[in-house]
C-alpha positions in Angstrom: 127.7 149.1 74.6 127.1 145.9 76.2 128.9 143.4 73.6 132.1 143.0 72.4 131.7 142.5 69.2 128.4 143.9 67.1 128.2 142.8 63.0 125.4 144.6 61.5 124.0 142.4 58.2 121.3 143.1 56.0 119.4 145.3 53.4 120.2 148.6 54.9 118.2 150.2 51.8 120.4 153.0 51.3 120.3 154.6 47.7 122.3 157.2 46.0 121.6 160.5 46.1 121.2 163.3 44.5 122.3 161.8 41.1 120.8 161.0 37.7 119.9 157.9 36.8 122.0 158.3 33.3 125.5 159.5 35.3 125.1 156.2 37.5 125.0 154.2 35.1 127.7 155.3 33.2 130.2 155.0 36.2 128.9 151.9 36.6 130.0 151.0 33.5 133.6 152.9 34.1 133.7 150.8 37.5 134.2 154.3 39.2 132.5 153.4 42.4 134.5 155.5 44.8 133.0 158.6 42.4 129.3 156.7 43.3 130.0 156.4 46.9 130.4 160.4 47.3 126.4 160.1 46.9 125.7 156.8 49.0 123.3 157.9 51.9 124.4 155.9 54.6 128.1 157.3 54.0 126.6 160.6 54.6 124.3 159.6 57.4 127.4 158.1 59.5 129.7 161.5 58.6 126.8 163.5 60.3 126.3 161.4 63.1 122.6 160.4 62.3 123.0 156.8 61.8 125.8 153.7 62.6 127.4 156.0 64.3 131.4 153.9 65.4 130.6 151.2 63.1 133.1 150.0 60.6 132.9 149.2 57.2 135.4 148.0 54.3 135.6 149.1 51.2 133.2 148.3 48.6 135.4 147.3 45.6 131.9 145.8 43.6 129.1 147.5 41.5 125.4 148.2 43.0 123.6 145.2 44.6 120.1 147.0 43.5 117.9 146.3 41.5 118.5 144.0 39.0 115.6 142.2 36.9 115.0 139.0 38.4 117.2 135.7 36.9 119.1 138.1 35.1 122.4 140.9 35.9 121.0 143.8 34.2 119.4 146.4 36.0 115.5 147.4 36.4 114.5 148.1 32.9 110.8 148.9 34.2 109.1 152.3 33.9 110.3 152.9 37.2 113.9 152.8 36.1 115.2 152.7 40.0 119.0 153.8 40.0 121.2 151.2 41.1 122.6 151.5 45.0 124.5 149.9 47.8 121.7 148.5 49.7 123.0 145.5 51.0 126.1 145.7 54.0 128.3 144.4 56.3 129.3 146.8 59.2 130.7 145.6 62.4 131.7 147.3 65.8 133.4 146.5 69.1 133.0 148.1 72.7 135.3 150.9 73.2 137.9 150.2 75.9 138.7 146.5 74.9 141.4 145.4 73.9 139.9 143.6 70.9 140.8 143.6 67.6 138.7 142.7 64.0 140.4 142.1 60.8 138.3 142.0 57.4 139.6 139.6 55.0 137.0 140.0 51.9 134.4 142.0 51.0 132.6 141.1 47.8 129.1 140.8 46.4 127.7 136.9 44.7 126.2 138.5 41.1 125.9 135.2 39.9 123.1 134.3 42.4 120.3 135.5 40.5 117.1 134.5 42.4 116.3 137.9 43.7 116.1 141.2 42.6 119.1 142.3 44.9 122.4 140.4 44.3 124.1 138.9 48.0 126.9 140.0 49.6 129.4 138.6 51.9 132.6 139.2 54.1 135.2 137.0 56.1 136.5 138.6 59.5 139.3 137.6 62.4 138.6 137.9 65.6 141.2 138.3 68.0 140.4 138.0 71.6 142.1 137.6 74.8 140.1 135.3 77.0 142.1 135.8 80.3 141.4 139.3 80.3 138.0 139.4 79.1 135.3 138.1 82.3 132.4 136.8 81.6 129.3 138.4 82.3 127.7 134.8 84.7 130.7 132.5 85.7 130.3 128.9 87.0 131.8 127.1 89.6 133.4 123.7 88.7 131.2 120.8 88.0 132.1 117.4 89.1 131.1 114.0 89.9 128.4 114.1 88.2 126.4 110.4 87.1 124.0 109.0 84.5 120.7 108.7 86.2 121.6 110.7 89.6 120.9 114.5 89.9 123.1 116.9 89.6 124.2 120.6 91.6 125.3 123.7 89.5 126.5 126.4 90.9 126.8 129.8 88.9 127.1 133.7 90.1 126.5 136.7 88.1 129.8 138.6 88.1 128.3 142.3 87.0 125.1 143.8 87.5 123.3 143.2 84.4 119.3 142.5 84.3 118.7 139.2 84.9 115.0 137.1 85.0 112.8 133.8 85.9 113.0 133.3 82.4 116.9 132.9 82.4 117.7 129.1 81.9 120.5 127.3 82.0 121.3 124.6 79.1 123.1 121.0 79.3 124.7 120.7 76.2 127.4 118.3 74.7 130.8 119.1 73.9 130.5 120.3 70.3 127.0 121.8 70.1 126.2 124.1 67.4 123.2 125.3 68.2 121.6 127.1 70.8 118.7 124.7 71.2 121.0 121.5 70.9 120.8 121.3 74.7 119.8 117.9 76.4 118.2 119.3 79.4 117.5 123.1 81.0 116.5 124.8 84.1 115.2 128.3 85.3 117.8 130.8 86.4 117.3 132.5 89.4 115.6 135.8 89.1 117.6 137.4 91.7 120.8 136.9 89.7 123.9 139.7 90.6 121.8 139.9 94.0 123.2 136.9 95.5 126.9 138.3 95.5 129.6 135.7 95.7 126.9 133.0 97.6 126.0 132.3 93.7 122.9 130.6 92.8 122.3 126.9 92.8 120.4 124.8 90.2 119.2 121.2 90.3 118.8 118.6 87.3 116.6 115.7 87.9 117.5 112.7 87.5 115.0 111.7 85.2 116.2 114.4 82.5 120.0 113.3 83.2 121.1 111.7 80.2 121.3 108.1 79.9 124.5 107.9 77.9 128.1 109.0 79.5 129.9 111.8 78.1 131.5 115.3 78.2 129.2 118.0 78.3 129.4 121.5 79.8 126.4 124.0 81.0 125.3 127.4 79.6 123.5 130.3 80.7 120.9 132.1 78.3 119.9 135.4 79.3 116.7 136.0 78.1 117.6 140.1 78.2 120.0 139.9 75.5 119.1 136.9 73.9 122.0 135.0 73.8 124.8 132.7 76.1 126.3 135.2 78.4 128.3 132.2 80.3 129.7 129.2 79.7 131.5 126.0 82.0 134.3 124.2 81.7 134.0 120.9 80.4 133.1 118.3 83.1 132.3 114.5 82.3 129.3 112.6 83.1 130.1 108.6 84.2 128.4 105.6 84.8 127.4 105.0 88.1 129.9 102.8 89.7 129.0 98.7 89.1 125.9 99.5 88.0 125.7 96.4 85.3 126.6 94.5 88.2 123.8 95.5 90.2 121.7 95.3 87.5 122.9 92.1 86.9 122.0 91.1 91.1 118.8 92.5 91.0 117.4 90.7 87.9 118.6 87.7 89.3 116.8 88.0 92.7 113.3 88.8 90.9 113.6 86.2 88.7 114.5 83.5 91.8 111.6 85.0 94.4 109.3 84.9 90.9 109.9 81.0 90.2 109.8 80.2 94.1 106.3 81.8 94.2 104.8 80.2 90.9 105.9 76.7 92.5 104.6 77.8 95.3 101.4 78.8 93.8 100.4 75.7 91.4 101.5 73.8 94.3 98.6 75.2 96.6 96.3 75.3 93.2 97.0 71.3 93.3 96.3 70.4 97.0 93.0 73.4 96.7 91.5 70.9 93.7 92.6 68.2 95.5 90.5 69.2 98.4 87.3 70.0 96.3 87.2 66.6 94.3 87.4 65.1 97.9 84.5 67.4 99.1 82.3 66.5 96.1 82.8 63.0 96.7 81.9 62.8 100.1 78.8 65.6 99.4 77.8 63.2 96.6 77.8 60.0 98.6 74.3 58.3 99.9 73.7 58.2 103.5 72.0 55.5 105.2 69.0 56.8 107.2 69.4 56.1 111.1 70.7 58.5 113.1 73.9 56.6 114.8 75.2 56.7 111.5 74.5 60.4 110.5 76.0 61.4 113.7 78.9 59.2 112.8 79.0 60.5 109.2 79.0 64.5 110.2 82.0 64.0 112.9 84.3 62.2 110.3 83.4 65.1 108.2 84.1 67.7 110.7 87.5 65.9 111.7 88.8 65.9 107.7 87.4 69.0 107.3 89.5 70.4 110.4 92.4 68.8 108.9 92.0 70.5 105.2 91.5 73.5 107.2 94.9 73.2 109.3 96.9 72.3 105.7 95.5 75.3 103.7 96.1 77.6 107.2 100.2 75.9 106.9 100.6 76.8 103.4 99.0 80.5 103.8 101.8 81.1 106.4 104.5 80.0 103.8 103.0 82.2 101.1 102.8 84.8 103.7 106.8 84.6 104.5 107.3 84.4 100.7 105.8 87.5 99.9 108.0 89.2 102.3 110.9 88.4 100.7 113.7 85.9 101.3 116.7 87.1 103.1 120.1 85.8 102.1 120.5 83.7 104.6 117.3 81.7 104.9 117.0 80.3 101.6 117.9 76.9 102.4 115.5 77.2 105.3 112.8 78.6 103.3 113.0 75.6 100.6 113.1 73.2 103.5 110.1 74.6 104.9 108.1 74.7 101.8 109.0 70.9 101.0 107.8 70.2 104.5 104.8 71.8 104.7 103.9 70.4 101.0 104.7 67.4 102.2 102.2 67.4 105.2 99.5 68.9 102.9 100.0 66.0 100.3 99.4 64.1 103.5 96.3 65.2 105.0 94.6 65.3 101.7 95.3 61.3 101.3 94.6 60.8 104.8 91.0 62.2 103.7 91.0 60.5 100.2 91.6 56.8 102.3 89.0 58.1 105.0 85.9 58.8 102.7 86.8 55.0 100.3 86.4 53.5 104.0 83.5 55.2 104.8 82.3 54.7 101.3 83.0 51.0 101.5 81.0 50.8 104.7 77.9 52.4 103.9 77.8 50.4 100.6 77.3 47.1 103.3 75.3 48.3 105.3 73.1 49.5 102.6 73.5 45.6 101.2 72.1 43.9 104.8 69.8 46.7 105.1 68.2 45.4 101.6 68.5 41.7 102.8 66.8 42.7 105.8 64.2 44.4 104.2 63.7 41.5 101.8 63.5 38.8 104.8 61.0 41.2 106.8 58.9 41.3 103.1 58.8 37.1 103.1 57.7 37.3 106.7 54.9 39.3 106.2 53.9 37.3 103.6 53.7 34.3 105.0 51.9 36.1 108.3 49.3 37.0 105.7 48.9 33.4 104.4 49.0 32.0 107.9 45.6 34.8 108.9 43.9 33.7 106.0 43.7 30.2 106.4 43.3 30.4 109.7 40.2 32.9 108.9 38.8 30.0 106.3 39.1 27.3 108.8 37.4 29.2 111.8 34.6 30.0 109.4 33.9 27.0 108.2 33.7 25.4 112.0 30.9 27.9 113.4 27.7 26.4 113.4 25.0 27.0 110.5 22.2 29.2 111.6 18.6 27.8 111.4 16.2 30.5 110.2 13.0 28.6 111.2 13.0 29.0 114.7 13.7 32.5 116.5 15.8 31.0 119.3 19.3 31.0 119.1 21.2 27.8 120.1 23.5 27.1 123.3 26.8 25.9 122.2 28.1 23.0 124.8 30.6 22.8 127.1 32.7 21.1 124.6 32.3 23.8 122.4 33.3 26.6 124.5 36.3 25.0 125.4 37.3 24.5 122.0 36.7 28.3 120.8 38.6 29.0 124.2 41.5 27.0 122.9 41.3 28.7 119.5 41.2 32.1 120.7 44.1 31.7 122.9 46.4 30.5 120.3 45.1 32.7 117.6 46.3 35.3 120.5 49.8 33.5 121.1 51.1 33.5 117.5 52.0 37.4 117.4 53.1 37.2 120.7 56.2 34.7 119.1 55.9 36.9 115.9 56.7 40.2 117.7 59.2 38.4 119.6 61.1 37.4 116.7 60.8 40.8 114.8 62.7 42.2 118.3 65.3 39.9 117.9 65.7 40.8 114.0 66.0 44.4 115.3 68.5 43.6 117.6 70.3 42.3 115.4 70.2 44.5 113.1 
């Protein structure tokens, strides 16, 4: 026998036999149930050794439990007739040797309960047991320092050879459980069990199944052979880790500090990046005047601001950069200082830029102005070149001589003639002579 104690409940279905079914009833009716009881078949059974052999049983002081018609306390009144027996029992057992000792205090059936055809019975019992001699079958070592949210070491041995399997576990349960499966958390036993001698066997709980609540609590092993808790620790408490709220507390406070430095940061370097774009649309959008000193001019003043966009995003990148990192205790004053600085410097490139490209905008707008008063002069001029040719034209015409169609000869102009077309020609020649010279000096000056 493996247990120390064994309580055998149920419907054992013993009848009684050999009897008539007349004769039972009427002892029934005479309460004589000890006369019954010399027919019961499991007393028989248990004085020949065929069944419950060692088991105890106290004595039955109420009438038959079977068979009564349902909702009612009279017995079957079908064709069948069934006789009346003891089917229902309590017997109980403990392991020869020990020094254990069982003390029945009722015995008694519950007639009234009528929702079955057999009427209940039940039984109150003492145990008495003494725990200092009696050694338990898996023993474990004592548990300590153990923390909410930390893992946690067991250590148990298996004090007798008994089977043991994978499929052992061992339970965390409270301090008051009542209930096998009331356990918070479980591992797998060690298959090996009684093997590993005095060594014992360790188990580890995770930390992520460790409860979250402090507490008493104590561990339990189920054996899986018999189907039950074979050993049980001593109660051992579960704390807080030490200033945990506190650290908490720190933490929170960190993430919350690097989390507003870096959203400053951030809108700070959205600001100065639209900054920068409005000041690149306005320059792309602006009118260029078309000679090449002045595109040359235009494209180096871009490449200059441009460089110096370039060096304030590269600052401010490094500053995000060390952000990210993390800030150190000690260089938080630092950091601030740096990040107001290099802000700073950004804010000032970008106006540097924003007073560079109104210059340059103010510039080309005059020289766009005398280039259309230039252009407006040169118009006048040419007009007045043309009017010039075309009466000079009429008046040359109307000087040459008239040709005379009756004779065939043409006629000599004189010496005073030639001289004058002489004179003509050479001033007709001298006038864009002074013309081109003054268009040079226009050009000049331009």
């Amino acid at each position: 026998m493996e247990h120390d104690f064994i309580f055998w409940i149920g419907d054992l279905n013993f009848r009684l036999d050999p009897i008539e079914y007349e004769a039972v009833m009427t002892n029934i009716a005479d309460e004589r149930f000890q006369k019954l009881l010399e027919f019961d078949q499991l007393k028989e059974a248990q004085r020949e050794g065929l069944a419950f052999s060692g088991f105890s049983e106290g004595t039955i002081t109420f009438q038959p439990t079977y068979k009564f018609d349902k909702g009612t306390t009279v017995y079957d009144t079908s064709e069948k007739q069934r006789k009346p027996g003891w089917c229902d029992r309590i017997l109980w057992r403990t392991r020869p040797g020990a020094e254990l000792s069982v003390t029945q205090h009722s015995y008694t059936s519950l007639p009234h309960i009528k929702q079955s055809d057999h009427s209940p019975v039940t039984s109150t019992f003492s145990l008495q047991v003494d725990l200092n001699k009696n050694q338990p079958l898996v023993r474990f070592e004592p548990v300590r320092n153990w923390m909410c949210g930390y893992k946690g070491v067991a250590s148990y041995s298996v004090v007798m050879d008994i089977p043991t399997s994978g499929w052992d576990w061992i339970g965390l349960y409270k301090v008051g459980f009542c209930h096998p499966k009331d356990y918070h958390t479980y591992v797998w036993g060690d298959s090996a069990g009684f093997g590993k001698g005095k060594r014992g066997c360790l188990v580890l709980f995770e930390p992520p199944y460790m409860p979250d609540e402090p507490g008493v609590y104590l561990l339990c092993y189920w054996s899986t052979h018999y189907d039950c808790i074979i050993g049980v620790s001593e109660p051992f408490e579960i704390t807080k880790p030490p200033q945990l709220e506190e650290a908490i507390d720190a933490l929170t406070f960190d993430k919350q500090r690097r989390s507003s430095s870096s959203s400053s940061s951030t809108s700070t370097s959205s600001a100065d990046t639209a900054s920068e774009a409005d000041i690149l649309n306005q320059v792309d959008a602006e009118p260029t005047v078309n000679t090449e000193d002045n595109r040359e001019e235009n494209v180096t003043e871009m490449e200059r601001h441009e460089g110096r966009i370039e060096q304030g995003k590269e600052e401010a990148t490094n500053v995000l950069a060390k952000l990210d990192s993390g800030p150190t205790a000690n260089a938080d004053d630092n950091q601030e200082q740096s990040i107001a600085t290099t802000s700073e410097k950004t804010e000032g490139v970008i106006e540097q830029g924003k007073e560079e490209v109104q210059m340059k905008k103010k510039s080309k707008s005059d020289l766009e102005v005398a280039s259309e008063v230039t252009q407006k002069e040169e118009e006048e001029r040419d007009d007045q070149k043309s009017k010039e040719n075309e009466e000079h034209r009429e008046s040359t015409e109307s000087q040459l001589p008239v040709e005379d169609t009756t004779t065939s000869a043409e006629p000599q102009a004189s010496v005073g003639d030639q001289e004058k077309e002489g004179e003509k020609k050479e001033g007709t020649t001298q006038i864009p002579q002074e013309e081109e010279s003054v268009d040079a000096e226009e050009d000049e000056t331009y």
